[in-house]
Structure formats: structure tokens, C-alpha cells
C-alpha positions in Angstrom: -17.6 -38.9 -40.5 -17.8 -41.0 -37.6 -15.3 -39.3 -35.2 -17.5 -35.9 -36.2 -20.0 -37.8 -34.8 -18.8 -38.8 -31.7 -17.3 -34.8 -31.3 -21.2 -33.8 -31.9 -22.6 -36.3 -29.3 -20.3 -34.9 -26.8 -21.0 -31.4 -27.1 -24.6 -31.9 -27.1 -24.3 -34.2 -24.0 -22.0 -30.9 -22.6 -24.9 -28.9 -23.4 -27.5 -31.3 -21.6 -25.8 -31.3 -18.3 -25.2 -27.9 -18.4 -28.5 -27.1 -19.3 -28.6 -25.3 -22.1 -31.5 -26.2 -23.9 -32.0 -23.6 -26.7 -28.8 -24.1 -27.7 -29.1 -28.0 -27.7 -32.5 -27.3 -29.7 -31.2 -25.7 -32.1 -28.8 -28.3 -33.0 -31.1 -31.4 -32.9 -33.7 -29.7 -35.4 -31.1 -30.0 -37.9 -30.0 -33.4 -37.3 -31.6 -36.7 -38.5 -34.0 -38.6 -37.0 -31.8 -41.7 -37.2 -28.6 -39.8 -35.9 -31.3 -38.1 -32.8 -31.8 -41.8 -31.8 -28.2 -42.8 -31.8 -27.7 -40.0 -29.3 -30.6 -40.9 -27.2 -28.3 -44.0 -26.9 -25.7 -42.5 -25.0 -27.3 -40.7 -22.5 -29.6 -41.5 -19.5 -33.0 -43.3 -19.7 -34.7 -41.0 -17.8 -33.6 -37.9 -19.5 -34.6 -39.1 -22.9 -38.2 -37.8 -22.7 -36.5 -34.4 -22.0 -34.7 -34.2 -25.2 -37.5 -35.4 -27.2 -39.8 -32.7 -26.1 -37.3 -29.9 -27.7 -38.1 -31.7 -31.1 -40.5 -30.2 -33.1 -43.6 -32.2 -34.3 -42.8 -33.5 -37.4 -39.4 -34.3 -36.6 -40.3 -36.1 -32.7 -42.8 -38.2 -34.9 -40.0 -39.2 -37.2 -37.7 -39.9 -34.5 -40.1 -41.8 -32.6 -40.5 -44.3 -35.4 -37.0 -44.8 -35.4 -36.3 -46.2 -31.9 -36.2 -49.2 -30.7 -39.6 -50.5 -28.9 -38.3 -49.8 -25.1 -37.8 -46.5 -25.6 -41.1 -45.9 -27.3 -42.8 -47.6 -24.5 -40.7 -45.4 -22.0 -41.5 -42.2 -24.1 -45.5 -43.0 -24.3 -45.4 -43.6 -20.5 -43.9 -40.3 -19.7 -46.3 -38.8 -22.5 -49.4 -36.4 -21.3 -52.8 -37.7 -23.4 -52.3 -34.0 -25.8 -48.4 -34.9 -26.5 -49.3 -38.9 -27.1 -52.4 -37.5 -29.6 -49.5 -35.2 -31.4 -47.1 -37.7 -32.3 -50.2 -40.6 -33.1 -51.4 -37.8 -35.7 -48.1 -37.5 -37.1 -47.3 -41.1 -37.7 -48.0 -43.1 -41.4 -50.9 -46.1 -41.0 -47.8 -48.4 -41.0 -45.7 -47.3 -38.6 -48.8 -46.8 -36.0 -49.9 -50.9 -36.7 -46.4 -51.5 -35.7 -46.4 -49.6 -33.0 -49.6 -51.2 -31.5 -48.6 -55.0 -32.6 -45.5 -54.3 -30.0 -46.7 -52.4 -26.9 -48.2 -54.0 -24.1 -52.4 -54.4 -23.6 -52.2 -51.0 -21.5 -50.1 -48.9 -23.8 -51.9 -50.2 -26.8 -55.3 -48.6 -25.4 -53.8 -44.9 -25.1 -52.7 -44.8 -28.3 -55.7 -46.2 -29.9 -57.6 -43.9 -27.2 -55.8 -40.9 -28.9 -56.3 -41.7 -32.3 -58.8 -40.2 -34.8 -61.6 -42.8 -35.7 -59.8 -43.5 -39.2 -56.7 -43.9 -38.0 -58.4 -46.7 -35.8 -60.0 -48.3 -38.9 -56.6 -48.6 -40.7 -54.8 -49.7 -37.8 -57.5 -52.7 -37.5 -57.6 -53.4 -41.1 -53.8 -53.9 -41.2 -53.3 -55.9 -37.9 -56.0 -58.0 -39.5 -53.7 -59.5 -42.1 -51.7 -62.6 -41.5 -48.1 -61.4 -39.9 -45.4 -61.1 -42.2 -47.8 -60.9 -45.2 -48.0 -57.6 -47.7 -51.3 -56.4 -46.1 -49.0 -56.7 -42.6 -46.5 -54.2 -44.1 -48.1 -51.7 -46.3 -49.8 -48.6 -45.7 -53.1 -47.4 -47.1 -51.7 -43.6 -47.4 -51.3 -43.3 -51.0 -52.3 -41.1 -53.8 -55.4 -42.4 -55.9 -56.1 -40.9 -59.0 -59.4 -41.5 -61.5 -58.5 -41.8 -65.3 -61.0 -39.5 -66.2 -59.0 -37.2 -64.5 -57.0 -34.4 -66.3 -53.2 -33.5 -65.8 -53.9 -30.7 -64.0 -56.3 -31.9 -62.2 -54.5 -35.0 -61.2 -51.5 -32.5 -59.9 -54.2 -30.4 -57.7 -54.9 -33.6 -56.0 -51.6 -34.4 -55.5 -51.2 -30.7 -53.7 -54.0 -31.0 -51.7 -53.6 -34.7 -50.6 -50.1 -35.3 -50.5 -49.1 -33.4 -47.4 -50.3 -36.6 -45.7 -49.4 -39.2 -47.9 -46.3 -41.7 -47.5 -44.6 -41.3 -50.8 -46.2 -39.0 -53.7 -43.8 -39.8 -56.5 -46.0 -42.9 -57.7 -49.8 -42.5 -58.4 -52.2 -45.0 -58.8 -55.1 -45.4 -61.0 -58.1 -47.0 -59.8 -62.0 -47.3 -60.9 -64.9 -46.3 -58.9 -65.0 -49.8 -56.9 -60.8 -49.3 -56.1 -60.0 -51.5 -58.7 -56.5 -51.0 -59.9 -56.5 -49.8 -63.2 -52.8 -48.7 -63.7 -50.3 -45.9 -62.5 -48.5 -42.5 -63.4 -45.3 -41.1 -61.5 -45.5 -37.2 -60.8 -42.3 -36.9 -63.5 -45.0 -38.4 -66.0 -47.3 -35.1 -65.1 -45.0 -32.4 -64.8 -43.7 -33.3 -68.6 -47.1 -33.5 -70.0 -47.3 -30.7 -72.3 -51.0 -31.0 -72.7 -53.1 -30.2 -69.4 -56.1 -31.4 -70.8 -54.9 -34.7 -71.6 -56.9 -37.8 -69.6 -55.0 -39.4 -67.1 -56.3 -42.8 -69.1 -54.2 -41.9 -71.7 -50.3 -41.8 -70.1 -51.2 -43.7 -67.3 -49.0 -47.1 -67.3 -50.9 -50.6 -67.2 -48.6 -53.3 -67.4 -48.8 -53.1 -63.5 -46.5 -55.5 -60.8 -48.2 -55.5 -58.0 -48.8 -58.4 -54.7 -51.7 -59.7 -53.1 -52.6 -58.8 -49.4 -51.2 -62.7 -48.5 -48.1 -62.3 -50.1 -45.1 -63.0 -47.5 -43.4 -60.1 -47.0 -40.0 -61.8 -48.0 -40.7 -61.7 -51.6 -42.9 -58.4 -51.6 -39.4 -57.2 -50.8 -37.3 -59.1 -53.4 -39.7 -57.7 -55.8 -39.0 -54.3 -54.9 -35.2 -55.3 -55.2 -35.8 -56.5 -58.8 -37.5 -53.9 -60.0 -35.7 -51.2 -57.8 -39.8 -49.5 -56.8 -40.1 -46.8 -54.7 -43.5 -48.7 -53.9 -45.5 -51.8 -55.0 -49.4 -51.5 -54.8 -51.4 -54.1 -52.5 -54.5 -55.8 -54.0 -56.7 -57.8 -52.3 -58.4 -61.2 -53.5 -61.0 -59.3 -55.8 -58.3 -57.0 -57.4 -58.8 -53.9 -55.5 -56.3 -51.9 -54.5 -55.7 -51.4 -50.5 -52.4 -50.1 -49.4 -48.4 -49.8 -51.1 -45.7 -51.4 -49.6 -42.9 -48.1 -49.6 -39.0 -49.3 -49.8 -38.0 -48.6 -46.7 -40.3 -50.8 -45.4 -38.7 -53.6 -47.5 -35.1 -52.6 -46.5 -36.2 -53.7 -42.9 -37.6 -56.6 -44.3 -34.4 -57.6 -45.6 -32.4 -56.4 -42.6 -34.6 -58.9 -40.3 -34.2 -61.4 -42.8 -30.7 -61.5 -43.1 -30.3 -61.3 -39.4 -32.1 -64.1 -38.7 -30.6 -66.2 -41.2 -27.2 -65.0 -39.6 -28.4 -65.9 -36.2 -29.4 -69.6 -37.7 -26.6 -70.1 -39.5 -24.3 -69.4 -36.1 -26.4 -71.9 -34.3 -28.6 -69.0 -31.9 -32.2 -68.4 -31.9 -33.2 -64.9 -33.5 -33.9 -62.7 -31.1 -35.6 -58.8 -32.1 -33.4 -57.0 -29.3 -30.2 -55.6 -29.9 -27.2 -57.1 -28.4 -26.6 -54.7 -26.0 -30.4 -54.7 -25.1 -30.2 -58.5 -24.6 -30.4 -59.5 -21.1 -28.3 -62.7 -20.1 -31.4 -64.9 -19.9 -31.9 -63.5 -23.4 -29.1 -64.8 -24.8 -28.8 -67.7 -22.3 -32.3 -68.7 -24.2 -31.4 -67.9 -27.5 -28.4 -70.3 -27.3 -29.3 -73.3 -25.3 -31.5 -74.8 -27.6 -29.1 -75.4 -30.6 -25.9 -76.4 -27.9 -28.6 -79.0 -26.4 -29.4 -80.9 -29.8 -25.8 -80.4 -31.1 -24.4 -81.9 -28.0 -26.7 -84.7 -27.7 -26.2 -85.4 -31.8 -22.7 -85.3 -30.6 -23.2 -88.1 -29.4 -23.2 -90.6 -33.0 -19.9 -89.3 -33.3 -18.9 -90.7 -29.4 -20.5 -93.9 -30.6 -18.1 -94.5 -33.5 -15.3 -94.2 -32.4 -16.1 -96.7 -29.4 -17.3 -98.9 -32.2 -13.7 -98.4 -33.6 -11.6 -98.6 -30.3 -10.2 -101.9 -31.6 -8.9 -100.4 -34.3 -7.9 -97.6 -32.7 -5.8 -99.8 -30.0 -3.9 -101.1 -32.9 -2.8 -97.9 -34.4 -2.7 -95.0 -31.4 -1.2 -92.8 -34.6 -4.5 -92.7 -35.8 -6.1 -90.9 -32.6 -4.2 -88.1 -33.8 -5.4 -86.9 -37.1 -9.1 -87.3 -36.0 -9.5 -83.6 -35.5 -7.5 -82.7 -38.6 -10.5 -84.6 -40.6 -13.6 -83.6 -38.5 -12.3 -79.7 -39.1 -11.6 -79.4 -42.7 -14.8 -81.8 -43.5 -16.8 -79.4 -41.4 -15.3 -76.3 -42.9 -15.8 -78.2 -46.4 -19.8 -78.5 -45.7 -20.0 -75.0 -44.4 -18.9 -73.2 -47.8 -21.3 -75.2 -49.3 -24.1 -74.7 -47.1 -23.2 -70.8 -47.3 -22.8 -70.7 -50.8 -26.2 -72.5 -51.6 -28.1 -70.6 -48.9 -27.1 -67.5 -49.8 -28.6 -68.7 -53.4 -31.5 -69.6 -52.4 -32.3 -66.7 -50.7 -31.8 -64.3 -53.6 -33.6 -67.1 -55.6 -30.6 -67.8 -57.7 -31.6 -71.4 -57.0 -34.8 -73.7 -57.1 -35.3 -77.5 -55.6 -35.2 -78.6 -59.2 -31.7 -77.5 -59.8 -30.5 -79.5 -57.3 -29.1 -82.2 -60.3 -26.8 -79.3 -61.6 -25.6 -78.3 -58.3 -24.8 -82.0 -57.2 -22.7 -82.5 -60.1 -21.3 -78.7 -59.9 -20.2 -80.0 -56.0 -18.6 -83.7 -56.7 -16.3 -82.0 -59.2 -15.4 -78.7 -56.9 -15.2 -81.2 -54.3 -13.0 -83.9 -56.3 -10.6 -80.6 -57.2 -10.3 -79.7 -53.8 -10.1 -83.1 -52.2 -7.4 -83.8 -54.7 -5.4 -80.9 -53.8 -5.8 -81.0 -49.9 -5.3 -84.6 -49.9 -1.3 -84.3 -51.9 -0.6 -81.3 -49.2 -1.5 -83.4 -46.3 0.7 -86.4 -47.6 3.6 -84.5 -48.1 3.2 -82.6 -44.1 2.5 -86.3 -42.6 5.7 -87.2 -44.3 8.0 -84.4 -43.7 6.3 -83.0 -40.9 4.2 -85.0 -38.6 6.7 -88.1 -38.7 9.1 -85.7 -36.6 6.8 -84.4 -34.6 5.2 -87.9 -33.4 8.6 -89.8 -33.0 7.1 -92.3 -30.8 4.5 -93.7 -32.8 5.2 -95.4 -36.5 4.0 -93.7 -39.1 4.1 -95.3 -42.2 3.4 -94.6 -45.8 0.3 -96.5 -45.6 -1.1 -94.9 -42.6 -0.2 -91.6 -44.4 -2.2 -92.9 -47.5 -5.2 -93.6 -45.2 -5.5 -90.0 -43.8 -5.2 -88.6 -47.4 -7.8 -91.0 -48.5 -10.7 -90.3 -46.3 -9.6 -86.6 -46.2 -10.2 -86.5 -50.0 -13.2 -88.6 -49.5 -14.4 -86.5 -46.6 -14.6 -83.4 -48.6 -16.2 -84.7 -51.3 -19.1 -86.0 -49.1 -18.9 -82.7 -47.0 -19.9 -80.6 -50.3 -22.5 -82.5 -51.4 -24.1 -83.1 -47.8 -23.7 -78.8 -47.5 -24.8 -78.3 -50.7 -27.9 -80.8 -50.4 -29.4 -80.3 -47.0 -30.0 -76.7 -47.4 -32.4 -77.2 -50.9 -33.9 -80.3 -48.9 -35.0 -77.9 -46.3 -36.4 -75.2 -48.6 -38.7 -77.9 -50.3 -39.7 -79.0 -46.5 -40.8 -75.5 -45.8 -38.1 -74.7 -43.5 -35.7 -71.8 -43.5 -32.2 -73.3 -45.4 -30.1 -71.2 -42.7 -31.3 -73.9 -40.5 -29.2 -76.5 -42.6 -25.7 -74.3 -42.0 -22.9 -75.0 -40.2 -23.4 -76.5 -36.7 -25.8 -78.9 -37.9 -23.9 -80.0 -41.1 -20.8 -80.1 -39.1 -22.3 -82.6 -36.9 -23.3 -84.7 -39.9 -19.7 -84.5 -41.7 -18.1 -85.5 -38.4 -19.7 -89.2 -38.4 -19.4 -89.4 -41.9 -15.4 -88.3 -41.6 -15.1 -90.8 -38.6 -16.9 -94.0 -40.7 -15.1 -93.6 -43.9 -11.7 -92.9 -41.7 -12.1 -96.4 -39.8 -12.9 -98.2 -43.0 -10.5 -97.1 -44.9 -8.0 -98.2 -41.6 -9.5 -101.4 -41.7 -8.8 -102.5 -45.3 -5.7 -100.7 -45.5 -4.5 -101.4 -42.7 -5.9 -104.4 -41.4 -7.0 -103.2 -37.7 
């Protein structure tokens, strides 16, 4: 599918520089929006406003949702006041507020200068709501049905109103004051035999549905769960205000996950592509966490000059230093992943913390066991060769084994720990992952390694 792809990009870029619009037209109408806006990837900035005048309405407005927020702003620039006002009047309630939260002051005013005066009003009410909350991501196009309505009544409503409308499939019930009353799918009409019958009386009312603060996170998660095509929006008096559809959720999720990807790499998020990303971008985005890990670094530095005397005595030691600071580090990291990734499908809670301690010490003892009879038998068969000029004995091999196993066994339960302590403090577990943990697991490797020398081996 993907080398078709490529073929097709090609042979409409062909087209493009040989001008052949019509023919180029006639391809794009056909394609997806999402595929359009991978092509406008691969060709020139400045002839991207070209190609998107050969869309057709619908389909430009579709496509201009897709893209990413320096290409709108380039299109809206190059746009005339009518050709702004036709793709505004094409775009859901949602996807306008989005576009207004990211262009600039000056862009902001066209747009709002072009559209009609309820547009305006449901752009305000949404950029109104707390960001990343449910009233931030849902749109107030739905269809509202009364439950005095008939069946056939409710479906001439549908017909009439839908054409605008984000998503049809799911109808809501509400009172005179928008008070959510319950809910009826359009399958639920259609296979009503009785076209009379009150939309009160197959209407559903064991509702799910989120409150205009809700975070966006688990508006999503709920939509996940239950696998909606939409959750209704109430606000603190119980009446209903916007859905939340599931593509909007799917980018929730998508942000989410990169974020927590970005934090558990030890980088900044950042809402620009990689290729997008300038060098000061990424210079920004990096810095930060290589600052505080260097300077934590430090503890680490400040051990082993505690332990030089040691150290002095037995140079054999130096060498396995790395050997324990890298599998303790790798040790916290499955932890910290592992737990993370429960907590974020909320697998896990703070008060589970008990059973995933103990869970931990005995995967940990297991694998501290296991590592630690490996290592003895490479030190002995192995590293003994390999270091001829320094004595290894049996006892300095059962000192690297020991704080190895030991060493794990703290790692796991320091991975395993930090990230629940950090969901309980409010802050994002992915911040808890590996660079941070590593850091902690490397003192803790170093200490337990220079005791264990010291009444083992007497330096």
C-alpha cells in the first residue's frame, strides 16, 4: 500500500509541474483528506495554496482540518476574505475553537471576522472552558431530540438537521431547559415498527456522560471503555452542551501517549513534528532534563570519592562498576514502564501499591537470583582471563554477585514505587521513567557495592 503511495505522489507531483491541473483535480477529489495532506508534504510551500484551491468545498474544509498549524496559517494568509468565509462555514464548532486557540492575534481576527454570529458564540463558549477539559474538546453540533417526539418525526429532524451535524448516529434526548433526559441511536428508529410510538418510550436512560471540567484524558478513556462513537457534555446543572465524537478522543490519546514517550526518553514534549522542529526546538526540549541529570550525576561522583580508599585497595573493582550501574538501571526501567503504562490505562491505583511492592521483591529476588549465578560463573571463567593483571578472587567475585542481586531488587522496587508516588503528587508518572530512576539506582548500586567490599573484603 505504501509503495502505491509513493507511485501516486509522484505522478501527481509529474502532473503539478507540468501543469496539468484538471487531470491532477480529478485525482485529488478522490483521495482522502489525510492522504491530500501527506502530499502537500512533499511538495513546495508556496505551491500548496495552489493545490488546495482545485479541492472542492467540502473536501478543502476536511483537509484543512487535517494539517498541521503552519500550513493552516500559510493557507489562511494566502486566502481572499470569500475563500477564508468558505472553508470557516464548512468547519465543525470544534475544529474552528482549535483553529483559533493556535493562530496568532492577527489571523485569529479574520477568521472570527468571517464567521457567522453563531459560529462566534460557539467558538467563545468553548475557548471558555478550562484547556484540556471536556467543554475544551466537544462540539455543540449534535442532534437533539424531545421525547414527546414521534419516530417519524424524530427521523424528519434528523433529515433536516443532520447535514450539519458532527455525527448523527447517536441522538440525544433533552427537556425544554436542555436537560439531558436520555438517548436513541438512528438503528433504534429505523427498526421501530411503530411510527407513532413516543420517543420517551425507546429512548435509553441509563446515560454515561462527563461534566464540562472533566480532563480530557479520561473523557477519552471513557470512550475507550465503552467503545462510543460520542459521550454527551453536561454542565454543572445537568444540561446538556456539546458531545465529545471519537476522533477527537483518538487525538487525545495520541498527544497523550507522545508526551509520555517524550518524558519517559528524558525530552520536553514538544506539539511540532520532528521534521518541523527547528534546532533551538529540540536544543530546548532537551537541555532541561541533561542539566538536572548531569548535575544529579553528581551524588554518584561523590561516592565513589567517598570510596577511593577502597577502591585503591582493590583496582579489580573499578572494573565492574558499569556492569552494575547498567543492569540496575535497565532493572528500574522495566519497572517504571511496566507500572506506568498501568497507571495510565488505570490498571493501577496509589492504594495498590502494597500488592505491587511485594509483586516486585519476589520478580526481583527471581531475577537477581538468576543474573547474579550467570555473572559468577563469567567473572570466573571469563573475566579472570581477560583481567590477568589484577587478582580476582572468589571473594571479590562473590561481592559483584551480591550487590548485583541486591541492586536489582532495589532497582524494581525504586521503578516500581516512584512512578505511583508521583501519580498521588499530581505529577505525570512518565516523569518517574528511566533517566531519572537510573540516576537513583546508580547511587544506590555504588553504596551497596562499597559496603558489601568493605565487609567482605575488608578495604
Amino acid at each position: 500500500m505504501a509503495e502505491q503511495f509513493e507511485i501516486i505522489k509522484k505522478a501527481l507531483n509529474k502532473m503539478l509541474d507540468e501543469k496539468k491541473y484538471a487531470a491532477l483535480r480529478d485525482i485529488l477529489v478522490v483521495m482522502y483528506p489525510s492522504d491530500i495532506v501527506e502530499l502537500f508534504r512533499d511538495v513546495d510551500t508556496d505551491r500548496i495554496p495552489l493545490l488546495f484551491r482545485l479541492l472542492p468545498k467540502e473536501l478543502a474544509a476536511e483537509t484543512f482540518v487535517e494539517m498541521e498549524t503552519e500550513d493552516q496559517e500559510l493557507l489562511i494568509r494566502s486566502f481572499s476574505d470569500n475563500e477564508l468565509k468558505e472553508i470557516v462555514d464548512e468547519l465543525y464548532v470544534d475544529d474552528a475553537a482549535d483553529l483559533v486557540e493556535e493562530m496568532p492575534a492577527n489571523v485569529v481576527k479574520r477568521i472570527l471576522k468571517q464567521a457567522d454570529p453563531e459560529m462566534r458564540r460557539s467558538i467563545n463558549q468553548i475557548l471558555r472552558y478550562p484547556e484540556n477539559s471536556a467543554g475544551s474538546l466537544m462540539t455543540t453540533e449534535y442532534v437533539s431530540l424531545r421525547p414527546d417526539m414521534t419516530v417519524e418525526e424524530a427521523i424528519l429532524r434528523i433529515r433536516r438537521q443532520g447535514v450539519d451535524k458532527e455525527t448523527i448516529y447517536t441522538c440525544y434526548v433533552t427537556g425544554k431547559d436542555r436537560t439531558l433526559l436520555g438517548m436513541v441511536t438512528v438503528k433504534d428508529l429505523l427498526l421501530e415498527q411503530d411510527d407513532e410510538r413516543r420517543i420517551g418510550d425507546i429512548m435509553l436512560t441509563n446515560l454515561i456522560f462527563v461534566n464540562t471540567q472533566t480532563d480530557q484524558e479520561e473523557v477519552a478513556k471513557m470512550l475507550a471503555k465503552y467503545s462510543f462513537i460520542a459521550l454527551p457534555v453536561v454542565d454543572g446543572e445537568g444540561r446538556m452542551v456539546g458531545i465529545v465524537t471519537f476522533d477527537d478522543a483518538m487525538e487525545v490519546i495520541e498527544d497523550e501517549t507522545s508526551e509520555d514517550i517524550a518524558l519517559m526518553g528524558g525530552v520536553m514534549p514538544s506539539e511540532k513534528t520532528y521534521l518541523r522542529s527547528t534546532v533551538w526546538d529540540l536544543f530546548k526540549n532537551r537541555i532541561p532534563w541533561l542539566l538536572l541529570l548531569m548535575v544529579s550525576a553528581t551524588f554518584t561522583g561523590m561516592i565513589i570519592t567517598g570510596f577511593e580508599d577502597s577502591l585503591a585497595a582493590q583496582v579489580a573493582l573499578t572494573a565492574f562498576i558499569p556492569m552494575l550501574m547498567g543492569t540496575g538501571g535497565n532493572s528500574g526501567s522495566q519497572s517504571s514502564v511496566t507500572v506506568i503504562r498501568a497507571l495510565s490505562l488505570d490498571e493501577l491505583k496509589f492504594s495498590d501499591i502494597g500488592r505491587v511492592l511485594w509483586k516486585e521483591l519476589r520478580t526481583s529476588v527471581l531475577c537477581g537470583v538468576v543474573l547474579a549465578a550467570v555473572c559468577f560463573v563469567k567473572i570466573w571463567l571469563i573475566d579472570r582471563l581477560a583481567m590477568g593483571n589484577y587478582d580476582i578472587t572468589w571473594q571479590m567475585d562473590l561481592v559483584v554477585c551480591l550487590t548485583l542481586a541486591v541492586t536489582v531488587v532495589c532497582a524494581k522496587l525504586v521503578g516500581c514505587s516512584l512512578p505511583m508516588v508521583a501519580k498521588v503528587c499530581k505529577l505525570d508518572p512518565a516523569v518517574m521513567a528511566s533517566p531519572f530512576i537510573t540516576t537513583i539506582v546508580d547511587a544506590l548500586s555504588l553504596v551497596v557495592y562499597f559496603l558489601f567490599a568493605r565487609a567482605v573484603l575488608g578495604v
